[in-house]
N, CA, C and O atoms as CSV, one atom per row, in Angstrom:
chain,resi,resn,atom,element,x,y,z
A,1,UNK,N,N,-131.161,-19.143,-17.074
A,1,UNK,CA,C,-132.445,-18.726,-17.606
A,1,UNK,C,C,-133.346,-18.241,-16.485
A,1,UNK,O,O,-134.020,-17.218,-16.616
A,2,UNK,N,N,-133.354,-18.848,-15.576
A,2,UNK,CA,C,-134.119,-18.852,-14.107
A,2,UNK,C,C,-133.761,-16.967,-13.610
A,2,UNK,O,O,-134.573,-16.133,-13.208
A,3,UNK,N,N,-132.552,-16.846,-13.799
A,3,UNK,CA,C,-131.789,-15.417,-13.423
A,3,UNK,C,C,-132.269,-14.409,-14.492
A,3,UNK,O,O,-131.600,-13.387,-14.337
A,4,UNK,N,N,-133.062,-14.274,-15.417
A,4,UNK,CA,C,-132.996,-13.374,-15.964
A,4,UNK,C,C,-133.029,-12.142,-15.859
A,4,UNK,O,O,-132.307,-11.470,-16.596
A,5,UNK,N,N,-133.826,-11.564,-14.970
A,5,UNK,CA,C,-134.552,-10.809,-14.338
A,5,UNK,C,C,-133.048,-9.971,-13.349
A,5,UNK,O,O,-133.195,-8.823,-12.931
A,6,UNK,N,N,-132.005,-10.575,-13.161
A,6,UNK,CA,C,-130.293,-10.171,-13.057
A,6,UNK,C,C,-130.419,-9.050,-14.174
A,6,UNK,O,O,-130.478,-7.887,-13.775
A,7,UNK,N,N,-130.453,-9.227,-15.155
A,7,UNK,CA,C,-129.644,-8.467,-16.600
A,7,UNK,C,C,-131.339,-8.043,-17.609
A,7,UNK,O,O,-132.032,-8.716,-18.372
A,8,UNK,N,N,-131.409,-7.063,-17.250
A,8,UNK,CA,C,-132.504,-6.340,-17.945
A,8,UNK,C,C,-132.112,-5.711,-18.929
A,8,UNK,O,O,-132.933,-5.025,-19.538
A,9,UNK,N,N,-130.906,-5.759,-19.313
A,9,UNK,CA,C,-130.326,-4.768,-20.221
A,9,UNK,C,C,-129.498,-5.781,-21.140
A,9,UNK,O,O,-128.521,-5.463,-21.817
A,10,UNK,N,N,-130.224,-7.428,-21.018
A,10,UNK,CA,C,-129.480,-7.910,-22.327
A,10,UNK,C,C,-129.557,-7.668,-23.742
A,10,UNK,O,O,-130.424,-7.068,-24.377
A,11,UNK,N,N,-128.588,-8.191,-24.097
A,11,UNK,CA,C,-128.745,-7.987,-25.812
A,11,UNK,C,C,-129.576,-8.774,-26.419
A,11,UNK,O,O,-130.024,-9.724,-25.776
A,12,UNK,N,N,-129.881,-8.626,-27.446
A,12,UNK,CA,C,-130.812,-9.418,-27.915
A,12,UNK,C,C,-130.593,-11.453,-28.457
A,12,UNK,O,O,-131.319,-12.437,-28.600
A,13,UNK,N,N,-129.316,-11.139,-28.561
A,13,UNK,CA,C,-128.553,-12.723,-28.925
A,13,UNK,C,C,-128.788,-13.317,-27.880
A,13,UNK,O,O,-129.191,-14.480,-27.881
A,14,UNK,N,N,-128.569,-12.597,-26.749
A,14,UNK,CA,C,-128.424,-13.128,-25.224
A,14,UNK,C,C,-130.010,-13.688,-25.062
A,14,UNK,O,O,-130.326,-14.854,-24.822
A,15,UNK,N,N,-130.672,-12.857,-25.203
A,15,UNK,CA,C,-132.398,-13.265,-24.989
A,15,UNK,C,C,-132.919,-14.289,-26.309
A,15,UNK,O,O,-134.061,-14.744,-26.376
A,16,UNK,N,N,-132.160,-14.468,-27.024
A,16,UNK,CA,C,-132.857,-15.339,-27.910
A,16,UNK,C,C,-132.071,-16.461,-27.371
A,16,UNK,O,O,-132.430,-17.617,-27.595
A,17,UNK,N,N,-130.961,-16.182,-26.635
A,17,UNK,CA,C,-130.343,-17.414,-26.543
A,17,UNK,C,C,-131.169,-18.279,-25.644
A,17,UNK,O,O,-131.619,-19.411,-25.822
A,18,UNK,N,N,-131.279,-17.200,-24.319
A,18,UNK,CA,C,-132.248,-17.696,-23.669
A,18,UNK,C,C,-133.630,-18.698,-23.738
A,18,UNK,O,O,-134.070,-19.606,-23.033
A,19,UNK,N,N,-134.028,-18.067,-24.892
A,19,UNK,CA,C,-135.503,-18.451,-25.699
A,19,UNK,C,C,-134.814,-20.027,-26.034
A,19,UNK,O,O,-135.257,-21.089,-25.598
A,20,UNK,N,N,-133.974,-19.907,-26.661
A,20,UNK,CA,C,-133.708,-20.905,-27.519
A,20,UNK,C,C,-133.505,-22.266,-26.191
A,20,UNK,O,O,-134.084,-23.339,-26.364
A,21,UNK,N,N,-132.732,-22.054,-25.069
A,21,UNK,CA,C,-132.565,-22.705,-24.035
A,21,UNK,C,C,-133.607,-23.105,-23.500
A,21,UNK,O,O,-133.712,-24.278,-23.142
A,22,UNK,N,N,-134.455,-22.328,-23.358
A,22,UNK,CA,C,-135.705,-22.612,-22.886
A,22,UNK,C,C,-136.400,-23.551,-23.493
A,22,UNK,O,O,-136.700,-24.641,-23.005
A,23,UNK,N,N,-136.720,-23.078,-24.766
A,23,UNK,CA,C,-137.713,-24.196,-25.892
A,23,UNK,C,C,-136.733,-25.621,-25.396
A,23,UNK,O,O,-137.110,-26.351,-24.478
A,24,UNK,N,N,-135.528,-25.844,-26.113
A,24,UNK,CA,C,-134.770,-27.125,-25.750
A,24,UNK,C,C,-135.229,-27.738,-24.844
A,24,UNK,O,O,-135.723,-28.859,-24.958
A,25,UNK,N,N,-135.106,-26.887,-23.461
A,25,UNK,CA,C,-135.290,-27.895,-22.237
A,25,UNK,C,C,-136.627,-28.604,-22.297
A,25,UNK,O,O,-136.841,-29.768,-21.962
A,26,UNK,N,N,-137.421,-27.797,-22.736
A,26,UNK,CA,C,-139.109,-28.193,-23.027
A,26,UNK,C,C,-139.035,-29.108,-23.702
A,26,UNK,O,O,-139.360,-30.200,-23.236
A,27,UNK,N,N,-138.658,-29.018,-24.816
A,27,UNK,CA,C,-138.957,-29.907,-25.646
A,27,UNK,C,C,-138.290,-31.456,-25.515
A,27,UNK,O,O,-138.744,-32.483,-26.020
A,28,UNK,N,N,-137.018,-31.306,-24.646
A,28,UNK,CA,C,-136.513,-32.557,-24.256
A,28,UNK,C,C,-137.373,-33.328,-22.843
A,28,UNK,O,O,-137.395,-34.536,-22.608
A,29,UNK,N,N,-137.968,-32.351,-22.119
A,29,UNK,CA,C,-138.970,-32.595,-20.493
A,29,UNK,C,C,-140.104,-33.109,-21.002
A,29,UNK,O,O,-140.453,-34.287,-20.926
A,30,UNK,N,N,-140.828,-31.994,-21.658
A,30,UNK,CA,C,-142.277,-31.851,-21.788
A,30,UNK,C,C,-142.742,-32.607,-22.799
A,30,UNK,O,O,-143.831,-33.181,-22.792
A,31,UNK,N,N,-141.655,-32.631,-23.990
A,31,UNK,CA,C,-142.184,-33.171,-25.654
A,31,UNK,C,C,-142.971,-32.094,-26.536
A,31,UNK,O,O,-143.528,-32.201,-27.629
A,32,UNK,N,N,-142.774,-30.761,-25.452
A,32,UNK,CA,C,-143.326,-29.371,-26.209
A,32,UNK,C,C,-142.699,-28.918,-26.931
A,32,UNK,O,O,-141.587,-28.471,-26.648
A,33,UNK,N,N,-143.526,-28.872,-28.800
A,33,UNK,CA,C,-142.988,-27.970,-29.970
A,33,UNK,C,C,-143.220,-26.856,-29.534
A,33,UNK,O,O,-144.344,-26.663,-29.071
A,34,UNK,N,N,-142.110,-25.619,-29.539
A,34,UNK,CA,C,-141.941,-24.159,-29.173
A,34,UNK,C,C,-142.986,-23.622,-30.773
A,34,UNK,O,O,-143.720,-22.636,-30.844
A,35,UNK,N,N,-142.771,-24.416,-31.623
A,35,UNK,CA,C,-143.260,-23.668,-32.828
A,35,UNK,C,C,-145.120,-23.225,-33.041
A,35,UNK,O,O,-145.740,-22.504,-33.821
A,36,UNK,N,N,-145.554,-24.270,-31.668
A,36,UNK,CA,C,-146.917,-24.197,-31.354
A,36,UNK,C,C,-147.792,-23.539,-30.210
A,36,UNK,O,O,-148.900,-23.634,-29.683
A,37,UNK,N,N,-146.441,-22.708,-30.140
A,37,UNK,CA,C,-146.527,-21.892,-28.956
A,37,UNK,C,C,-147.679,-21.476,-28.863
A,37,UNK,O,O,-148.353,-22.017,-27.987
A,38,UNK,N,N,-148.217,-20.598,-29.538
A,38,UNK,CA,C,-149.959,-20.045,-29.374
A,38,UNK,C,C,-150.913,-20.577,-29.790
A,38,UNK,O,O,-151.885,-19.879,-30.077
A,39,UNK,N,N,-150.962,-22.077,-29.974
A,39,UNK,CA,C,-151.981,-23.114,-30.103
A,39,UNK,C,C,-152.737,-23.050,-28.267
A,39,UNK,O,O,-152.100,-22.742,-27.260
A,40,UNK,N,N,-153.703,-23.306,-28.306
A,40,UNK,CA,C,-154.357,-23.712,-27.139
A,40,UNK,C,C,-153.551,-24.933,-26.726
A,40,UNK,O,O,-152.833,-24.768,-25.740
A,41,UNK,N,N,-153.541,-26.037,-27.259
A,41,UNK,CA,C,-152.986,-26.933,-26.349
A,41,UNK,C,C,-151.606,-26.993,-26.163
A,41,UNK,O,O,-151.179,-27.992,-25.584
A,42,UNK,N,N,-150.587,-25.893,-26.633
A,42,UNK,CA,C,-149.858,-25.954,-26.177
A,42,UNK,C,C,-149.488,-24.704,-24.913
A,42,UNK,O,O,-148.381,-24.482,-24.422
A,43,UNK,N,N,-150.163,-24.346,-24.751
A,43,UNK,CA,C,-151.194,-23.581,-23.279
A,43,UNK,C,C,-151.485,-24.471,-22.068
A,43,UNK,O,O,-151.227,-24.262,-20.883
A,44,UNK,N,N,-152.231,-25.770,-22.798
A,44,UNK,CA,C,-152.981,-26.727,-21.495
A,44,UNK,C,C,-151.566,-27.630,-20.821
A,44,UNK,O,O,-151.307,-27.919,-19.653
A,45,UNK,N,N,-150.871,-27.894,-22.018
A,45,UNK,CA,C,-149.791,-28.943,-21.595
A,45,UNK,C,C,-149.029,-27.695,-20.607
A,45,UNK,O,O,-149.145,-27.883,-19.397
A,46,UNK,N,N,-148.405,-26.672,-20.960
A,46,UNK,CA,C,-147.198,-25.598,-20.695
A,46,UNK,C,C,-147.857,-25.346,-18.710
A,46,UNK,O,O,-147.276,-25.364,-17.625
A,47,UNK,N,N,-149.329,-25.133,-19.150
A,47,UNK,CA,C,-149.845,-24.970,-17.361
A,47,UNK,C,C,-150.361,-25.988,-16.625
A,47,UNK,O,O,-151.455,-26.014,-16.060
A,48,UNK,N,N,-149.265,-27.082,-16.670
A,48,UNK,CA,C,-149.755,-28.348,-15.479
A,48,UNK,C,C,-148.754,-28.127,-14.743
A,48,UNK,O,O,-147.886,-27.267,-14.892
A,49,UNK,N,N,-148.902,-29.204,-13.620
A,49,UNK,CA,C,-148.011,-29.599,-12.771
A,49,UNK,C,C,-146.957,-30.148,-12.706
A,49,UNK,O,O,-146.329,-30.296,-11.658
A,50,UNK,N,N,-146.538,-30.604,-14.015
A,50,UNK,CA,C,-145.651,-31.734,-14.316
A,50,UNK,C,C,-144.574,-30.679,-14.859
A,50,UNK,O,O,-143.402,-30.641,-14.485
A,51,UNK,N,N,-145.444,-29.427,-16.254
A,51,UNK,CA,C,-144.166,-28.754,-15.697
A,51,UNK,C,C,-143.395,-27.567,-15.302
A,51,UNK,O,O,-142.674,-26.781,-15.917
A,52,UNK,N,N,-143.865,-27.714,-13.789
A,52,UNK,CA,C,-143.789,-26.569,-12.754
A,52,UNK,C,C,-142.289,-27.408,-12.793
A,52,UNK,O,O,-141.300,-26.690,-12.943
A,53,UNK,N,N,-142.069,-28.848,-12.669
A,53,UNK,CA,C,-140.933,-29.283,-12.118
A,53,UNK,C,C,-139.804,-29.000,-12.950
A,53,UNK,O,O,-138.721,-28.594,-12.528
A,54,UNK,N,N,-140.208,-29.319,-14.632
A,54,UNK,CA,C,-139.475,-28.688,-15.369
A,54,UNK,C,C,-138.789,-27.401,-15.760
A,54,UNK,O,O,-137.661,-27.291,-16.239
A,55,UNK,N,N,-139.529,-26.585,-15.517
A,55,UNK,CA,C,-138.930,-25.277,-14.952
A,55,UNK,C,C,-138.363,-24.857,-13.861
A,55,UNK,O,O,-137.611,-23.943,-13.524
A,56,UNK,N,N,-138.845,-25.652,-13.436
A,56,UNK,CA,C,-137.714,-25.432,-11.768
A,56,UNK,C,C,-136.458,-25.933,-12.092
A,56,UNK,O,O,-135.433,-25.306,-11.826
A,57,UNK,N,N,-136.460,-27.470,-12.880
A,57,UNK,CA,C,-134.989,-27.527,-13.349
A,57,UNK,C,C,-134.060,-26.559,-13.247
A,57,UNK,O,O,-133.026,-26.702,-12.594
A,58,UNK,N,N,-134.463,-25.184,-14.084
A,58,UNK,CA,C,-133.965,-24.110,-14.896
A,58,UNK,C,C,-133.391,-22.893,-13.802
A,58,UNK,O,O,-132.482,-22.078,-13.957
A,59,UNK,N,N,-134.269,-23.115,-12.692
A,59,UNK,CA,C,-134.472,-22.244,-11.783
A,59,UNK,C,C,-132.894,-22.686,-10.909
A,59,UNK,O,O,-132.647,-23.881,-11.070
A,60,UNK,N,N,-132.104,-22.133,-10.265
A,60,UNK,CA,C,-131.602,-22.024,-9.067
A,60,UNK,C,C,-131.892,-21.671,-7.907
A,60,UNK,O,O,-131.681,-22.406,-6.943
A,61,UNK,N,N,-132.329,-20.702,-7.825
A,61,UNK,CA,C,-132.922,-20.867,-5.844
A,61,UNK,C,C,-134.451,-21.491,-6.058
A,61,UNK,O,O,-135.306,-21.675,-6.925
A,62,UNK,N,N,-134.148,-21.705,-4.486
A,62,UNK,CA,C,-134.834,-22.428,-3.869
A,62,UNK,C,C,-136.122,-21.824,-3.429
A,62,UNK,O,O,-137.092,-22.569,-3.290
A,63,UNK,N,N,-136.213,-20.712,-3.227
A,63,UNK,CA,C,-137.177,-19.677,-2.973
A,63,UNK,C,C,-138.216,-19.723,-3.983
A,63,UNK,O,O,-139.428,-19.902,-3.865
A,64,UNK,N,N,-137.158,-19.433,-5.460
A,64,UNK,CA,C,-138.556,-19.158,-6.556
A,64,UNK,C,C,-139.163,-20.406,-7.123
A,64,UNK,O,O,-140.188,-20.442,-7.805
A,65,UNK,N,N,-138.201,-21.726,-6.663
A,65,UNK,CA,C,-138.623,-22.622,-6.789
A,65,UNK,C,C,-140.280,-22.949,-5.965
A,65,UNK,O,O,-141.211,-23.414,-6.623
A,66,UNK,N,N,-140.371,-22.727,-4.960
A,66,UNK,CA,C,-141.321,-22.780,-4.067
A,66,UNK,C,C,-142.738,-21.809,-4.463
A,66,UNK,O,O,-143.927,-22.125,-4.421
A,67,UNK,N,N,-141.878,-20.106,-4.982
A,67,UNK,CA,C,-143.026,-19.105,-5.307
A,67,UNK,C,C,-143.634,-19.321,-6.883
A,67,UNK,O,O,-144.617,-18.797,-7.407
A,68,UNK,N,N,-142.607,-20.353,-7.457
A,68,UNK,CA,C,-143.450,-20.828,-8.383
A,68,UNK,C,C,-144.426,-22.008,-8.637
A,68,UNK,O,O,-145.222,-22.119,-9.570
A,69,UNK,N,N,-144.224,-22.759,-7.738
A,69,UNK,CA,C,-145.343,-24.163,-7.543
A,69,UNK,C,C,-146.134,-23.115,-6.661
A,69,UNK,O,O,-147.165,-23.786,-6.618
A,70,UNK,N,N,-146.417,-22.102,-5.998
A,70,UNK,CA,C,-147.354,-21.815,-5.311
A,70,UNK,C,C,-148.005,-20.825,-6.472
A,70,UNK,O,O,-149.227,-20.738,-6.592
A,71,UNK,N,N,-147.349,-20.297,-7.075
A,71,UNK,CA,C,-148.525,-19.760,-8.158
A,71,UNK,C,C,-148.882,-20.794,-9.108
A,71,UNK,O,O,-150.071,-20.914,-9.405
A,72,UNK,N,N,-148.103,-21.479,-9.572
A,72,UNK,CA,C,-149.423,-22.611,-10.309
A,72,UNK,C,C,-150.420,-23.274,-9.516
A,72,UNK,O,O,-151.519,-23.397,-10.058
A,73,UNK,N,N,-150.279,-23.746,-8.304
A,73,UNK,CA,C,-151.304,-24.245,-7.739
A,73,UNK,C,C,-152.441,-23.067,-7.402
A,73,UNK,O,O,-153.616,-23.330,-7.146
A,74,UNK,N,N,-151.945,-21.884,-7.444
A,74,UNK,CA,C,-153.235,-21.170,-7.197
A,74,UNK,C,C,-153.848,-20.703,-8.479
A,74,UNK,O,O,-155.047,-20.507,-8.280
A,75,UNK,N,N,-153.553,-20.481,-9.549
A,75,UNK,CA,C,-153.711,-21.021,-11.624
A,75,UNK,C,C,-154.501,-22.328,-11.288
A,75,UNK,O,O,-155.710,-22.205,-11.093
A,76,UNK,N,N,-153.998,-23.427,-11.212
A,76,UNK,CA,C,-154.908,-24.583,-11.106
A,76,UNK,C,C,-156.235,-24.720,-10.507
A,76,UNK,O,O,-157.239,-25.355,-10.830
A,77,UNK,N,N,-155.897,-23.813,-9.386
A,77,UNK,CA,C,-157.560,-23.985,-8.649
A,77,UNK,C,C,-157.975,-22.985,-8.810
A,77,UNK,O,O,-158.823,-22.730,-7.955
A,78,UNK,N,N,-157.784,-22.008,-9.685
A,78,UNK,CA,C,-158.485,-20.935,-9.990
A,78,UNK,C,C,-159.124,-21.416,-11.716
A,78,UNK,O,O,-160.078,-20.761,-12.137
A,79,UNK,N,N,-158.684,-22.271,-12.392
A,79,UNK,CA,C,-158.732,-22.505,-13.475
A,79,UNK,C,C,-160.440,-23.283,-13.881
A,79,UNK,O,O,-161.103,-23.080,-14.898
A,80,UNK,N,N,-160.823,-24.282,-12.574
A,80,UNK,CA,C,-162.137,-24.728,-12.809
A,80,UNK,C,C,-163.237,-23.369,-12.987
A,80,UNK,O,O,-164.254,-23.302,-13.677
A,81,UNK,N,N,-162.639,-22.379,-12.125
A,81,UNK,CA,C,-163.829,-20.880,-11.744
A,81,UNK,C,C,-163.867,-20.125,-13.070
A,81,UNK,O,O,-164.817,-19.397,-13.358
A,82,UNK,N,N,-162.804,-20.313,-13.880
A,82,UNK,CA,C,-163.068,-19.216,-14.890
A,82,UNK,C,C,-163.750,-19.703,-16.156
A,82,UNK,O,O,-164.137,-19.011,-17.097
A,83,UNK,N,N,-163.845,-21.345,-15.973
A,83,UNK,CA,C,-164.530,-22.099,-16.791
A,83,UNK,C,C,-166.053,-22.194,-17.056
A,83,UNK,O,O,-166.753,-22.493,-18.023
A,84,UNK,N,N,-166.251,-21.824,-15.828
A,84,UNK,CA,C,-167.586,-21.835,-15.425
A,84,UNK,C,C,-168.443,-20.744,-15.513
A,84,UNK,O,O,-169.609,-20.843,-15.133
C-alpha cells in the first residue's frame, strides 16, 4: 500500500483493493470506521500522532517513514495557527 505511487496505471480492483487494505489496517490500529470517513472526527482521530505509526506500519522504507512523521509534525504545529 505504502508503494503505490510504483503502479500509476493500476486497475481499479487493484486500488480498491488497496482502499480496502487500508480501511482494515485502520480499523484494526486506530478503531477507525472507513464508513465515517468525511465526518470531522474522523479527520481529528486520522491526523494525530498515534497514527503516523500506523501508517508507517504499511510503509516499507525507511525514508518515507521519517518524511512522513516530519510532515505531520509540521500539520500539528501548524494546526493551533489556523485555528486562530
Amino acid at each position: 500500500i505504502g508503494e503505490v505511487y510504483n503502479n500509476p496505471t493500476a486497475t481499479k480492483e487493484e486500488r480498491k483493493r488497496w482502499q480496502s487494505a487500508l480501511d482494515k489496517h485502520l480499523r484494526k490500529k486506530m478503531k477507525l470506521k472507513p464508513m465515517t470517513r468525511m465526518n470531522g472526527n474522523f479527520a481529528r482521530k486520522l491526523m494525530s500522532r498515534e497514527t503516523v505509526d500506523a501508517v508507517c506500519d504499511l510503509i516499507k522504507c525507511e525514508k518515507r517513514h521519517e518524511a512522513l512523521r516530519e510532515l505531520m509534525d509540521l500539520y500539528l504545529n501548524m494546526k493551533p495557527v489556523w485555528r486562530s
